[in-house]
N, C-alpha and C positions, 0 to 999 in steps of 0.2 A: 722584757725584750721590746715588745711594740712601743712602750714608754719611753723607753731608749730610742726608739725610731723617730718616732712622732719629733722628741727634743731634738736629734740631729737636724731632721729637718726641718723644722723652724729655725733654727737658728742656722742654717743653712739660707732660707727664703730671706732673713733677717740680714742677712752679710751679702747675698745677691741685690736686695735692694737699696744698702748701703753704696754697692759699689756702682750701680746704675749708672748715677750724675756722670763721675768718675770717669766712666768709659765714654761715657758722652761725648765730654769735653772734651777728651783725649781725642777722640773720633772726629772732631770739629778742628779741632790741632793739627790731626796729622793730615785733613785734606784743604786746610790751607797752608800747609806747608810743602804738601807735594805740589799745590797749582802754583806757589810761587817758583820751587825750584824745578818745575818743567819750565814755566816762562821764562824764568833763569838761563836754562840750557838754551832757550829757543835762542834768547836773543847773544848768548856766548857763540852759538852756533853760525853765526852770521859776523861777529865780531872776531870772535878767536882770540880776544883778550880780557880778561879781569877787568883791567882798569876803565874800557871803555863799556864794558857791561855795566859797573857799578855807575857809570858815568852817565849811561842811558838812564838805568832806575832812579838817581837823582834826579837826572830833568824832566820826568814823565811823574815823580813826585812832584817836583816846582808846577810842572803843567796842573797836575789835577788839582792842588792846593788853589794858585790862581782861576781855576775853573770855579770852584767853590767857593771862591770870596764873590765873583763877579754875582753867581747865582744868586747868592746871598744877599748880596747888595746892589744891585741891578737888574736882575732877571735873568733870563736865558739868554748865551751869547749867539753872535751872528753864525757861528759855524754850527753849531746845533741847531737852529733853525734850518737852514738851507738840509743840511741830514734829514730834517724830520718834513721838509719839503718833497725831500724826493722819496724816501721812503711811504709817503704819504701813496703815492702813484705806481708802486708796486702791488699787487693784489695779494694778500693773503699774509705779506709782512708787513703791511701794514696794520691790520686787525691783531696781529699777536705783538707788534712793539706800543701799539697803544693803550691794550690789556696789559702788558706789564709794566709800560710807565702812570699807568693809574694807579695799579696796585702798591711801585714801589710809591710813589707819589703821596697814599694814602698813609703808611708810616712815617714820611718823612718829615719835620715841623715847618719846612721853608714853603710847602702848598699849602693854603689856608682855604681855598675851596672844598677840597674835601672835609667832610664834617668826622672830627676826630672825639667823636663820645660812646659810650657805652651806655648798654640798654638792657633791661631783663624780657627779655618773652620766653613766652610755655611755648615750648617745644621741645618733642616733638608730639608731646598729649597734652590738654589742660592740666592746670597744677602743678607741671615738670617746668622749672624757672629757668633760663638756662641765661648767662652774661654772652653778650651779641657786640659788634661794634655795627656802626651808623657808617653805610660806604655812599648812600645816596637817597636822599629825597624828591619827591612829586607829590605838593599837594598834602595832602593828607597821607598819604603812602611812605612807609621807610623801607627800603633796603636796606637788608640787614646780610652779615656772614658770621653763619653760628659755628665759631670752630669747637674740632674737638679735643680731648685729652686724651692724652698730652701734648699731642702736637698740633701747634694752634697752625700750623698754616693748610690745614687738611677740615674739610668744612662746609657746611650749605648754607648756599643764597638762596634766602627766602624774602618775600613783600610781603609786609604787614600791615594792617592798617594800625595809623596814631593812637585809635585808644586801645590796642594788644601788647602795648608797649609801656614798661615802668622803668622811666630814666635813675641810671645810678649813677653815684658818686666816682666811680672807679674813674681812673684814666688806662688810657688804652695799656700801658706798661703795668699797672697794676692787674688788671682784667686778664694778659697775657700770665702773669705771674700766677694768677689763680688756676687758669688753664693746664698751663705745664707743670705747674705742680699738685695737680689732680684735688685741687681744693682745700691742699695743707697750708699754703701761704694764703691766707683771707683773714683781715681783719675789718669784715664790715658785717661784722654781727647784726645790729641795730637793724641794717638797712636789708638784711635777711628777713630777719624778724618783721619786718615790716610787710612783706608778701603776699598777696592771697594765698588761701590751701586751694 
């Protein structure tokens, strides 16, 4: 009978963790689907017609499309500056939109300031190697944010000094991948191997 138990659950744990991703995704679906279809209602709510709702989301796509080419290809436009002018000289919103245009900043490929490589340091004991990304340097100093798994955006900034740190091969999309997928997606055997104990 306990044998019989044991089997069910495993293969129980085995079909829960199957279905993990699964709910995820779905979880990631359904809440951008509700924030499009509240913004939907918002802006129906103000129009009171279809055609002119669909008619906004079209030009406010045309807009952000044309946002991103300009970024792209010229820099930051004029109204985004004056924005990040004035927001500048508000107290307190200023230091949380500039913390999070660094952060998103630091994912995104169009900032090349930010140094977008991955790095091994022991943490949080010697011996324990852990994959970090590179958010800023001083000198000989790295700042480092060692996320965790599986969810890389939950994590510590810690300074290291340059020689605590063993540059890897990964790119930050691979390094992520290793992360959320608790170490099943890694193909850098070699450069494992290669580690101190």
């Amino acid at each position: 009978m306990s044998a019989l138990i044991k089997k069910l659950f495993n293969y129980f744990l085995i079909g829960v963790l199957a279905v993990i991703p699964i709910v995820l995704i779905l979880q990631i679906i359904m809440f951008v689907k509700a924030l499009v279809s509240d913004l939907f209602l918002l802006v129906y709510g103000y129009s009171v017609s279809y055609l002119y709702t669909l008619l906004i989301f079209l030009v406010s796509f045309i807009i952000l499309v044309s946002i991103g080419r300009q970024i792209a290809k010229q820099g930051r436009p004029w109204f985004i500056a004056v924005f990040e002018h004035v927001i500048e000289r508000i107290p307190f919103l200023n230091t949380v939109y500039r913390v999070i245009k660094k952060v998103v900043n630091m994912f995104s490929s169009h900032d090349k300031a930010i140094a977008k490589e991955v790095v091994y340091v022991e943490y949080p004991k010697e011996g324990a190697w852990v994959p970090s990304y590179v958010t800023n340097r001083f000198e000989d100093k790295y700042v480092l944010f060692v996320p965790t798994s599986p969810n890389p955006t939950s994590g510590f900034t810690i300074i290291v000094d340059k020689s605590k740190i063993i540059k890897s091969t990964m790119n930050i999309e691979e390094a992520t991948s290793f992360i959320v997928s608790v170490g099943v997606d890694f193909d850098k055997g070699t450069e494992v191997g290669q580690l101190p104990s």
